[in-house]
VOVONU-113387 format. One record per residue (C-alpha): residue number from 1; z, y, x; residue in one letter. Coordinates in Angstrom, 1 decimal. Layout:
REM residues N
resi,z,y,x,resn
NUM,Z,Y,X,A
...
REM end
This chain:
REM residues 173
resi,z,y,x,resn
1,-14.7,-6.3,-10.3,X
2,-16.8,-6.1,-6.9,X
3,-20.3,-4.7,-6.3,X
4,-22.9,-6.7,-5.1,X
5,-22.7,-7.9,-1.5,X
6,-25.2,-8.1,1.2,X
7,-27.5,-10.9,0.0,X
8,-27.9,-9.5,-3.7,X
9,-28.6,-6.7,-2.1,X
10,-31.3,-7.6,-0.3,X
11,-32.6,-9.5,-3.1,X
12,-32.9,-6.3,-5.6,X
13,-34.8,-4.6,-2.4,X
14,-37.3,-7.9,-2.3,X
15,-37.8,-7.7,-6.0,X
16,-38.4,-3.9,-5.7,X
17,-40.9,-4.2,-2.9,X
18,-42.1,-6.7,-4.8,X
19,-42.4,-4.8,-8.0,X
20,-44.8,-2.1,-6.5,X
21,-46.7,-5.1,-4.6,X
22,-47.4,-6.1,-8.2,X
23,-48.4,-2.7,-9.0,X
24,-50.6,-2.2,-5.7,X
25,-52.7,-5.0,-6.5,X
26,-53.1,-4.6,-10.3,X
27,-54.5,-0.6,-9.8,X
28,-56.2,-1.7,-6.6,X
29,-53.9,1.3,-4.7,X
30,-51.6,1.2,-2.0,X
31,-48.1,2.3,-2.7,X
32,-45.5,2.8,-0.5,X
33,-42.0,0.7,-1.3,X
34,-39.7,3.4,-1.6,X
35,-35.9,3.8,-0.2,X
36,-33.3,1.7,-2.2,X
37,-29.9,2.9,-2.5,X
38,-26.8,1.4,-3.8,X
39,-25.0,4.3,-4.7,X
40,-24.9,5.3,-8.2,X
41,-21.8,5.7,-10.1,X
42,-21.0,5.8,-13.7,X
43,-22.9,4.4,-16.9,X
44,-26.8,4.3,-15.2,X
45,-27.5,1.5,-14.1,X
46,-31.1,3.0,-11.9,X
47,-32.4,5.6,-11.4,X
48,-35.6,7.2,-9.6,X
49,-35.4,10.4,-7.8,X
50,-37.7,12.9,-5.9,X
51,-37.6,15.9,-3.6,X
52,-40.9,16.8,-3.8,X
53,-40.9,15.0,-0.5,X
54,-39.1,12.1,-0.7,X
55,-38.8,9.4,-3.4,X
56,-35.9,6.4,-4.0,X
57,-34.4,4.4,-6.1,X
58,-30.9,4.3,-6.4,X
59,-29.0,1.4,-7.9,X
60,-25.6,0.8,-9.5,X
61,-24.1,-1.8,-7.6,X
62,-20.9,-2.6,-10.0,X
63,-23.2,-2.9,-13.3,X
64,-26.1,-5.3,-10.8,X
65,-22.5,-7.4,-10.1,X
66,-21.8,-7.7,-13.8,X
67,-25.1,-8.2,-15.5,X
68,-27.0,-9.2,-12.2,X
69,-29.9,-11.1,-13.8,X
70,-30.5,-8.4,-16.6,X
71,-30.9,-5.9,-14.0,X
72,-33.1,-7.6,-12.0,X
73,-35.3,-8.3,-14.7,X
74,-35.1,-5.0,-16.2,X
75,-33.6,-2.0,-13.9,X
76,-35.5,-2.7,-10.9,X
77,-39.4,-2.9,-12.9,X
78,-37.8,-0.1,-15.2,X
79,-37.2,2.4,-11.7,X
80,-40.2,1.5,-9.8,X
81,-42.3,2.4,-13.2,X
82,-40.7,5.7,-13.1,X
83,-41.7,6.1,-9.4,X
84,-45.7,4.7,-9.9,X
85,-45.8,7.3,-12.5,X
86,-44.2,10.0,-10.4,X
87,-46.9,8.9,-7.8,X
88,-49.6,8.6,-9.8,X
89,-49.2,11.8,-12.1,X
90,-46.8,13.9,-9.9,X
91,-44.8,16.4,-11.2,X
92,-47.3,17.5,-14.2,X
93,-45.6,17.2,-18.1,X
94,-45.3,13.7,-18.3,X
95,-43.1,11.9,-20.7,X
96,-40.1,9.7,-18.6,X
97,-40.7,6.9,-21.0,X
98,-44.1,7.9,-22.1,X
99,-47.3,6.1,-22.4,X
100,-47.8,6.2,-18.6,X
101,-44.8,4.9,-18.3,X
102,-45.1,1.7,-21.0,X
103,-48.7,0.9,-19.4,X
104,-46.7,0.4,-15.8,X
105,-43.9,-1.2,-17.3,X
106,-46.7,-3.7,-18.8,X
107,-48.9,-4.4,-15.9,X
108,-45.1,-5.5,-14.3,X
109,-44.9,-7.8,-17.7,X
110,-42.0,-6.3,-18.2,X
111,-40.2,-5.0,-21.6,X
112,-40.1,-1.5,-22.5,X
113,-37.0,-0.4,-22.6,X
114,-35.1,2.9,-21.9,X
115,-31.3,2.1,-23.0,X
116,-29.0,-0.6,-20.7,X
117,-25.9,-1.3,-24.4,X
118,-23.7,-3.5,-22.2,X
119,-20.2,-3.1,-21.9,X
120,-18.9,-1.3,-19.2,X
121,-15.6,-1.3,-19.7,X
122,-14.5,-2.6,-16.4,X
123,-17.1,-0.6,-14.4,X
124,-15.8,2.3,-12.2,X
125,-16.5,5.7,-13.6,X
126,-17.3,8.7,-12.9,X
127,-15.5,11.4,-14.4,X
128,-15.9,15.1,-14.3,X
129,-13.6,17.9,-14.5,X
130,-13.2,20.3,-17.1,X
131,-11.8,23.9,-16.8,X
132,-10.6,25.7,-19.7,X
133,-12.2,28.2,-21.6,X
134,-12.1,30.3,-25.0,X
135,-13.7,32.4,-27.3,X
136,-12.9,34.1,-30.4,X
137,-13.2,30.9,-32.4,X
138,-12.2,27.6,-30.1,X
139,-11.6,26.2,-26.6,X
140,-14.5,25.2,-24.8,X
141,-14.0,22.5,-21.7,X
142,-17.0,24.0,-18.9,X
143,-18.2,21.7,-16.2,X
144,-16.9,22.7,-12.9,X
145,-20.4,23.9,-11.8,X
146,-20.5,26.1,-15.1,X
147,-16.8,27.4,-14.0,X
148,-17.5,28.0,-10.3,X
149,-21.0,29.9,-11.5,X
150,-18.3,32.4,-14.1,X
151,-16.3,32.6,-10.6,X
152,-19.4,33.8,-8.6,X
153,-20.5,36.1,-10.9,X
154,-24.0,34.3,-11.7,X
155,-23.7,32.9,-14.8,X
156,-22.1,33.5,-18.3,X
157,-21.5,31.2,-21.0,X
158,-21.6,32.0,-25.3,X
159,-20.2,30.3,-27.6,X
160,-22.8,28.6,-30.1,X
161,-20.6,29.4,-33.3,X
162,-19.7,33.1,-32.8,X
163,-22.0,34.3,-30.1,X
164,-19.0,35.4,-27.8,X
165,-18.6,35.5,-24.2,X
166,-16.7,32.5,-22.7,X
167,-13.3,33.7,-21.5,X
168,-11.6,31.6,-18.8,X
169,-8.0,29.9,-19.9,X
170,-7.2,28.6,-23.1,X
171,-5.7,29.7,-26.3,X
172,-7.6,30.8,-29.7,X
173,-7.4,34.7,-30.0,X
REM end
């Protein structure tokens, strides 16, 4: 399986722009179109992200080639919801698939939705490594974040079950 070329690309862009066009004229506002990016990996199919500064959207450019018409449909008014809410509420405690959320995703006539249950069995993955750790009751598998944070010296790791800290290596005592 391929991602999307050039022209599908440009078309998710169009509908995007077009998307907060939608949105523009139904709350009488001006809103920026915001950066698209075809570069996520793994089982999302959008996302929307912020800096404080800077907003996108990133796309996933294998699951657009494989269920291109459901994501154009669906991903693209589903991201630039999450961005109108972002502008429109900024950073205060707003639910990601609240009721601010739903009323965006309606002006854009657009279901609801917050899960993508396709199959993505044929999607490239991204998969993250594991380092080996213990306690006095089991092996625990920490992120390599978590592991290099142990290395450092800035962060420390209990087990839920027995309340022990995280030893590096495996092996039950």
């Amino acid at each position: 399986m391929e991602p999307i070329g050039a022209s599908q690309r440009r078309e998710v862009e169009a509908a995007t722009a077009d998307c907060v066009a939608r949105i523009s004229r139904a709350l009488e506002r001006d809103f920026p179109v915001p950066p698209v990016r075809f570069d996520l990996r793994g089982r999302s199919a959008g996302m929307f992200r912020s800096d404080g500064q800077r907003h996108w959207i990133r796309y996933n450019p294998w699951i657009f080639a494989k269920y291109y018409r459901d994501n154009l449909e669906g991903t693209v008014p589903h991201e630039v919801a999450h961005y109108i809410v972002h502008l429109l509420y900024g950073r205060r405690r707003v639910a990601p698939h609240g009721r601010e959320w739903r009323a965006v995703m309606d002006l854009l006539g657009a279901p609801p939705e917050v899960t993508f249950d396709r199959d993505l069995s044929d999607i490239p993955q991204r998969r993250q490594r594991t380092h080996s750790y213990h306690c006095a009751c089991r092996e625990h598998a920490l992120s390599t974040t978590r592991h290099n944070r142990v290395r450092r010296g800035s962060g420390r790791y209990l087990c839920r079950a027995c309340g022990e800290a995280l030893r590096p290596g495996s092996g039950v005592d």
